[in-house]
C-alpha positions, 0 to 999 in steps of 0.5 A, spaced: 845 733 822 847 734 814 847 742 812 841 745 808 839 749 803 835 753 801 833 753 793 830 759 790 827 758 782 827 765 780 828 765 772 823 761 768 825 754 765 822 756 759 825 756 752 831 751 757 834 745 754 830 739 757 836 737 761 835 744 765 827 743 766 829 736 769 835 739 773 829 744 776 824 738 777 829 734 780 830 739 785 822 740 787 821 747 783 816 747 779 813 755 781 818 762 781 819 764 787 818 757 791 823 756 795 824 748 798 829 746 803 834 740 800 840 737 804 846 739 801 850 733 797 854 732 792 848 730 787 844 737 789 850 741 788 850 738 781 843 739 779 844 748 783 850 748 778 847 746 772 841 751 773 845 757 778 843 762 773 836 760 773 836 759 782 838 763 789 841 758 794 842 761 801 845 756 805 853 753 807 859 758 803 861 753 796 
């Protein structure tokens, strides 16, 4: 069974380059403090580490 994570947007995409809007849109966040539940792979980790400073993740230590 593949890990999971839990994805938190806490900061606004607002005034962001375009590239971090569609990296926060690809993750399924498109409310703050909505949280959604991804499987943990390399193309998710891409997307959480374009937007770390706008995100909370909870799930398996980095």
């Amino acid at each position: 069974m593949a890990q999971k994570l839990k994805v938190t947007l806490f900061r606004s995409g607002i005034n962001r380059p375009q590239d971090q809007k569609d990296a926060i849109r690809g993750l399924g966040l498109t409310r703050l403090h909505q949280t959604v539940t991804l499987n943990d792979t390399p193309a998710i980790r891409g997307m959480i580490r374009k937007v770390s400073h706008l995100v909370r993740v909870l799930g398996p230590a980095n």
